[in-house]
Residue frames relative to the residue before (quaternion, step in Angstrom):
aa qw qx qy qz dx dy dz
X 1.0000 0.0000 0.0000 0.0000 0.00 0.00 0.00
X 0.0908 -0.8916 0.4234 0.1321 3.44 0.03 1.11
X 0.4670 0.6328 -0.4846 0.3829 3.76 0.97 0.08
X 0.1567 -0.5675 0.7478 0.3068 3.85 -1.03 -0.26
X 0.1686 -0.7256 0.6670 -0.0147 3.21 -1.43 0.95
X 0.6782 -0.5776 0.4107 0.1941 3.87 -1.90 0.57
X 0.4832 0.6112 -0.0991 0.6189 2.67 1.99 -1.17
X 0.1260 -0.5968 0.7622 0.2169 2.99 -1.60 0.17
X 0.3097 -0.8494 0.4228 0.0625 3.56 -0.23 0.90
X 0.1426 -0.7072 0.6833 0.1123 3.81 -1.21 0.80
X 0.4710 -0.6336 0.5947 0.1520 2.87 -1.82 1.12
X 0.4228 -0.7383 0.4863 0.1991 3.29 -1.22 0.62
X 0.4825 -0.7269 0.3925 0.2911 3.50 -0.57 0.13
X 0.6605 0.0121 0.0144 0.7506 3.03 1.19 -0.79
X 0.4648 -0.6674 0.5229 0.2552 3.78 -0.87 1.73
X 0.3444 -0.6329 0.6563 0.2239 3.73 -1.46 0.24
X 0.2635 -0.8492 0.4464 0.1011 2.84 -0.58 1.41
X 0.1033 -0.9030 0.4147 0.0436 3.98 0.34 0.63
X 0.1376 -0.7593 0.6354 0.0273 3.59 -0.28 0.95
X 0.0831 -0.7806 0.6195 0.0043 3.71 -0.61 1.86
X 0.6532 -0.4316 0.4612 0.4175 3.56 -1.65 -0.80
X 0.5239 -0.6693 0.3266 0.4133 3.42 -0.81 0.36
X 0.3713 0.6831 -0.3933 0.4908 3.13 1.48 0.09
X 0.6514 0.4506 -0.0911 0.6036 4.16 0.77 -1.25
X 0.7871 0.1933 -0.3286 0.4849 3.15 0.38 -0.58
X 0.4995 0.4881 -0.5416 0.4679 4.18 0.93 0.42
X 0.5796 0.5810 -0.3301 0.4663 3.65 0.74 -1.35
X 0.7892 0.3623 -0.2157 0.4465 3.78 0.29 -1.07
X 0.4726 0.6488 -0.3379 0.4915 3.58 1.41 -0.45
X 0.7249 0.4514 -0.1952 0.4825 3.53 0.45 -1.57
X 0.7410 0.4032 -0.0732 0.5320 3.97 0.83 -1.18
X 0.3785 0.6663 -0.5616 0.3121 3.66 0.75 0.08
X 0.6290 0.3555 -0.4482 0.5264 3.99 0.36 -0.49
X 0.7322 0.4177 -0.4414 0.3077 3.67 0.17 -0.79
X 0.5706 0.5501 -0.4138 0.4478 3.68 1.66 -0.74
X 0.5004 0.6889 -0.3201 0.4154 3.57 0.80 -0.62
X 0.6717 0.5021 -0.2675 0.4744 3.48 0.75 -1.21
X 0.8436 0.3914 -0.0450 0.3649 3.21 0.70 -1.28
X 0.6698 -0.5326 0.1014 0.5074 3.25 2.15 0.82
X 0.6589 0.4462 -0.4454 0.4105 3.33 0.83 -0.44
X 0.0162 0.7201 -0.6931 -0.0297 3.47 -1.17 0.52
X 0.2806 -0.7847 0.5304 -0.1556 2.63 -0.41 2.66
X 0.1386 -0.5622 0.7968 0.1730 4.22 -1.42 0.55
X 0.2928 -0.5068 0.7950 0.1591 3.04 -2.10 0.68
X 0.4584 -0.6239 0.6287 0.0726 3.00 -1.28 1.54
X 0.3313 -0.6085 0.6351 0.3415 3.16 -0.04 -1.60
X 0.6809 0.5550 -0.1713 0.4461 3.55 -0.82 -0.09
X 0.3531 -0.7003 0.3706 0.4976 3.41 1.54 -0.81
X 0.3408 0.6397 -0.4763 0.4978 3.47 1.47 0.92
X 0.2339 0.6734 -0.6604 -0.2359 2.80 -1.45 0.80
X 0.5449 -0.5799 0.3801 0.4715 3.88 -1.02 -1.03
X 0.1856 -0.5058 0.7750 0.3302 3.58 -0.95 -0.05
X 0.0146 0.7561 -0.6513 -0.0624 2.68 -1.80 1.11
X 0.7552 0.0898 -0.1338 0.6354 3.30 1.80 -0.13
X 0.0514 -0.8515 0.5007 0.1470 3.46 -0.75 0.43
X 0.6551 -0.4257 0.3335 0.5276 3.85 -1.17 0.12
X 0.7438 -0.5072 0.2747 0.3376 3.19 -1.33 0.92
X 0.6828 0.2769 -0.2193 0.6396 4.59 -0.37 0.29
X 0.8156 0.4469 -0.2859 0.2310 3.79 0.04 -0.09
X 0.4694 0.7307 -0.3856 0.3115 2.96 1.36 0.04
X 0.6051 0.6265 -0.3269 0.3667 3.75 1.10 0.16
X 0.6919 0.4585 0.0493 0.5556 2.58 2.16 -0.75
X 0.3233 0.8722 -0.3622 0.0605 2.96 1.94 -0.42
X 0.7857 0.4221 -0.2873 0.3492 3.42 0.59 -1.85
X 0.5336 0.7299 -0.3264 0.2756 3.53 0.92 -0.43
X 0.7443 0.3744 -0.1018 0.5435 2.72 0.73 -2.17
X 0.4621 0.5488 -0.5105 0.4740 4.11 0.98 -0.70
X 0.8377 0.2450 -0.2599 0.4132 3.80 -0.51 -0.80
X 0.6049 0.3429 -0.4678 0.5457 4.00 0.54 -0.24
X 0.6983 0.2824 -0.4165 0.5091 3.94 0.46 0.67
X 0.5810 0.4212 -0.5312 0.4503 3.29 0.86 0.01
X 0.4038 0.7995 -0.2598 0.3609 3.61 1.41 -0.79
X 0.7032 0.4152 -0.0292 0.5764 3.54 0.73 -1.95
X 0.7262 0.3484 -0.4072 0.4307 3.76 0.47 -0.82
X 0.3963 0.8117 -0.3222 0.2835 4.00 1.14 -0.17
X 0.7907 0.4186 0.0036 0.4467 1.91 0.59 -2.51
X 0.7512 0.4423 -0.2533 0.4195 3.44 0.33 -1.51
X 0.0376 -0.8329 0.5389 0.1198 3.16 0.90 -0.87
X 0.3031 0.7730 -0.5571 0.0159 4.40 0.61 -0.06
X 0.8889 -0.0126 0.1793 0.4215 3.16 -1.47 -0.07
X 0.5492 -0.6682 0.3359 0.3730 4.19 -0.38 0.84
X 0.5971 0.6850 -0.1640 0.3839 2.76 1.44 -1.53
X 0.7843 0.3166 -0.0575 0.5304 3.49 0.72 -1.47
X 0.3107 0.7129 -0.5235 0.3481 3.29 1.06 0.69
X 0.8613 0.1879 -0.1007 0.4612 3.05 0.67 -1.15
X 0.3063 0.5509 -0.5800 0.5161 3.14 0.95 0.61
X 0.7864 0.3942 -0.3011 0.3682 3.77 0.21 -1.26
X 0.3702 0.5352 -0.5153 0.5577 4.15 1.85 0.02
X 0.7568 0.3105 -0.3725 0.4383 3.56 -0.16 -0.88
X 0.7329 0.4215 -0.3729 0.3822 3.36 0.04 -0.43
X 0.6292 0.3985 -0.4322 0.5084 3.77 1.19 -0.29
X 0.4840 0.6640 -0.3713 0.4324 3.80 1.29 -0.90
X 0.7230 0.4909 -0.3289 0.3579 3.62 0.36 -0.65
X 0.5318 0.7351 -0.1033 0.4077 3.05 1.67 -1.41
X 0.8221 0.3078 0.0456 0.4769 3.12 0.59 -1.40
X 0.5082 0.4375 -0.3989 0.6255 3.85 1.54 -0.13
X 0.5484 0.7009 -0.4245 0.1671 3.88 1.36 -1.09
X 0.5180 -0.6671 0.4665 0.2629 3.67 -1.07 0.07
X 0.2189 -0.9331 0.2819 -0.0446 3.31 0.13 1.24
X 0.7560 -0.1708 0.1692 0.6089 3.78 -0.86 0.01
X 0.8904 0.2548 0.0435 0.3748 3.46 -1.26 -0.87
X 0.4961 0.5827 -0.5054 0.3987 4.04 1.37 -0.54
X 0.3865 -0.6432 0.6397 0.1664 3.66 -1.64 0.80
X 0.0622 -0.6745 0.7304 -0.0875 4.23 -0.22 1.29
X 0.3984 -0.6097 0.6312 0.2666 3.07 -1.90 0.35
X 0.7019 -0.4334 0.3171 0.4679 3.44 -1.37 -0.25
X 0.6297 0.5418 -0.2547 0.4950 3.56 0.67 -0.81
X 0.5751 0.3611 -0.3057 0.6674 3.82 1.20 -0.50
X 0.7583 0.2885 -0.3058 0.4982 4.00 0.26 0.33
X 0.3820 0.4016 -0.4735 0.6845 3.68 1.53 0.40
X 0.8591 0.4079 -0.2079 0.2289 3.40 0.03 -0.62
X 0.3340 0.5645 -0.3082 0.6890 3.16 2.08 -0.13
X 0.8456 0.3149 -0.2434 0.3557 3.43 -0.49 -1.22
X 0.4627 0.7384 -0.3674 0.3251 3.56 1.27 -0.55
X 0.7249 0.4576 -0.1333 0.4973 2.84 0.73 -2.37
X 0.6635 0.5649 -0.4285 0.2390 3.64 0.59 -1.05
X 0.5297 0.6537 -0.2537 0.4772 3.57 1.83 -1.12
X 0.6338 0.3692 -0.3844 0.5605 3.92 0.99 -0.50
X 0.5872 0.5436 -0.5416 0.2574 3.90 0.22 -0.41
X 0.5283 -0.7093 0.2938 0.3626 3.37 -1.48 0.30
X 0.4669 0.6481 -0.0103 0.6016 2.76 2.35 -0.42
X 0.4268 0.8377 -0.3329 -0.0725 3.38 0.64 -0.39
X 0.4889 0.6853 -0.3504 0.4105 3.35 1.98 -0.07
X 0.7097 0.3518 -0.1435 0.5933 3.93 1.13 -0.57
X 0.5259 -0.5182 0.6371 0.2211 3.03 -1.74 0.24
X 0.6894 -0.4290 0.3620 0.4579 3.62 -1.76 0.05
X 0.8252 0.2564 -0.0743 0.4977 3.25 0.65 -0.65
X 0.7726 -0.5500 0.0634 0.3107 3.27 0.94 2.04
X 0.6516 0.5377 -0.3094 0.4366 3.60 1.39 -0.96
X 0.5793 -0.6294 0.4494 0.2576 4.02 -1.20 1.37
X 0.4618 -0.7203 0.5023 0.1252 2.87 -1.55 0.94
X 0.8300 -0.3086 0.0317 0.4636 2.67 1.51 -0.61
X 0.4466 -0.8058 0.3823 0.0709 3.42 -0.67 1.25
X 0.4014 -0.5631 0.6974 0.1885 3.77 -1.56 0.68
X 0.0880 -0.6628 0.7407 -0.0658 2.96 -1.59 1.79
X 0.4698 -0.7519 0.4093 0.2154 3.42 -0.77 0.93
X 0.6618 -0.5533 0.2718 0.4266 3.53 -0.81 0.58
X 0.8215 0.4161 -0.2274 0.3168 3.21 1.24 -0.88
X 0.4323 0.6826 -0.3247 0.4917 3.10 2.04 0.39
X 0.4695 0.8034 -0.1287 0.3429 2.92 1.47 -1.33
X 0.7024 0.4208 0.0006 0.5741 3.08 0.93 -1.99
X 0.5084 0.5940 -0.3826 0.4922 4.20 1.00 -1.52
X 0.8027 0.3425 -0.2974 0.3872 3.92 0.47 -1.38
X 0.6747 0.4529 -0.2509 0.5261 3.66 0.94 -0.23
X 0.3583 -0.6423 0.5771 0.3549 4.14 0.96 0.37
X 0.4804 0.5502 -0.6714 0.1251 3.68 -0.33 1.04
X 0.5946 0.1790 -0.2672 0.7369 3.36 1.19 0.00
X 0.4294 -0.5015 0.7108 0.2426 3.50 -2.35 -0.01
């Protein structure tokens, strides 16, 4: 794999195979080294097919999804070249992230909350919204009917 990448990347087992527009598949044509950097290690199919064949590290369950709602966002938004990919990684994180309703073990939440304690930032996300918040005792209680 000759690119160095931000990511630390997982291989898939079986590639996702993703049939885009020809529009997605020029856009991804032109940017394949820059997708590369950023973990995704992409095959042109042809046809307007390509493959996921690796993705950033947590996302590979999710790959085809989260691969086009970021191919989606870099389109649209399209900002500054530079901050393009800054805004992949920042949507990449997002979208590998662990979410409402996912089941984690304890050691994956020692391990969440660990890393979150080394960040320099650790009260927000990439993209500004809190990780978490302080509920007062007496709110606390309001959500459980011990007080009215």
């Amino acid at each position: 794999f000759p690119y160095t990448t931000l990511f630390r990347s997982e291989h898939m087992l079986v590639p996702s195979i993703l049939k885009v527009s020809a529009s997605d598949y020029a856009f991804i044509e032109g940017t394949l080294n820059r997708f590369m950097e950023n973990g995704f290690e992409i095959e042109l199919l042809g046809d307007r097919e390509i493959a996921l064949r690796s993705v950033p590290m947590g996302s590979a369950d999710k790959a085809s999804d989260m691969f086009m709602e970021i191919l989606s966002d870099l389109k649209r938004d399209n900002p500054a070249k530079t901050d393009v990919w800054y805004s992949l990684i920042q949507t990449t994180a997002c979208k590998a992230a662990i979410r409402a309703g996912d089941i984690i073990t304890k050691e994956q939440a020692e391990s969440l909350i660990e890393k979150l304690t080394r960040l320099d930032d650790p009260y927000h996300c990439a993209h500004g919204r809190p990780t978490f918040f302080c509920i007062s005792r007496r709110d606390f209680e309001k959500n459980f009917k011990r007080i009215v």
